[in-house]
C-alpha positions as CSV (number, residue, x, y, z in Angstrom):
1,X,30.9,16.5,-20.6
2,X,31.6,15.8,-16.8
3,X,29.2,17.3,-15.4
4,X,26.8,15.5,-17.8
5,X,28.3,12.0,-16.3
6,X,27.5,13.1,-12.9
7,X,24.2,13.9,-13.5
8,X,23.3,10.2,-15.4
9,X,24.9,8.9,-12.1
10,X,23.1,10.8,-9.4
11,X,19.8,10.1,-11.5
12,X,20.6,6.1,-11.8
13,X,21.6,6.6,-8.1
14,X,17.9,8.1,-7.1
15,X,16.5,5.2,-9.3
16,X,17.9,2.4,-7.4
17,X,17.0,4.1,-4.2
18,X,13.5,4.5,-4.6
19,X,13.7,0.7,-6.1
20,X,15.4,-0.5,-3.0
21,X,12.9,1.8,-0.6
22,X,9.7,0.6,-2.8
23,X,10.9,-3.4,-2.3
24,X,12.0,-2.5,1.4
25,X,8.8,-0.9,1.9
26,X,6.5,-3.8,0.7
27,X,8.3,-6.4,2.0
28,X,7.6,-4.7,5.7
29,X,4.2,-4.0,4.7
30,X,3.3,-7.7,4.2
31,X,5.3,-8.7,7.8
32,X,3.6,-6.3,9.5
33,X,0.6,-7.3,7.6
34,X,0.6,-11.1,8.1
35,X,2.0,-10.6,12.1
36,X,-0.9,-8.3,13.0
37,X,-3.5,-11.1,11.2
38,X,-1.3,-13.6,13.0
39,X,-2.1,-12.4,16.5
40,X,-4.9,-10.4,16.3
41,X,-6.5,-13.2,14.7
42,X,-8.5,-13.4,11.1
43,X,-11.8,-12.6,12.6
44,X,-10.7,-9.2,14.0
45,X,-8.9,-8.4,11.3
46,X,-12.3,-9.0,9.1
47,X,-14.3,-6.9,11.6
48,X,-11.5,-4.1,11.2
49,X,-11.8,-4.2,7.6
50,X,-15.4,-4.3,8.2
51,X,-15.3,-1.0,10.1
52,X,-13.0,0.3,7.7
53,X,-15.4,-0.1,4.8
54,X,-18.2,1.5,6.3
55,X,-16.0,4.6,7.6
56,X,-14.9,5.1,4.1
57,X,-18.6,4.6,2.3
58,X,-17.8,1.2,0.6
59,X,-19.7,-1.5,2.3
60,X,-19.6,-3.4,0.1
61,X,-23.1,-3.7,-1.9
62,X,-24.3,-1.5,-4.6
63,X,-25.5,1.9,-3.7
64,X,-29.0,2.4,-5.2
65,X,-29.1,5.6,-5.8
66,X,-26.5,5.2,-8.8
67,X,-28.7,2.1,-10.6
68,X,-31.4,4.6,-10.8
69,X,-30.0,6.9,-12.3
């Protein structure tokens, strides 16, 4: 039986910690986020995105080959 009461502990224990790390995580994400648009200003970060999109295929308008298919 004790064992089995460690074991709901440790698991509620993981729980809040990967809560807690998700929140902390987020919360840095949008800093970081807002204080790189802050000083890099919006229209570099728009050309980064930009460049982003195009490395990764999506720029953004529909891809012909698929609407005539």
């Amino acid at each position: 039986m004790r064992k089995d009461h460690r074991k709901g502990r440790s698991r509620r224990k993981r729980m809040v910690q990967f809560a807690a790390g998700a929140a902390l995580g987020s919360a840095l994400g949008l800093v970081i986020g807002s204080l790189l648009t802050f000083w890099l200003g919006e229209g570099t970060m728009r050309a980064i995105q930009r460049g982003i999109r195009r490395i990764t295929g999506d720029d953004g308008h529909p891809s012909f080959d698929l609407l005539l298919q």
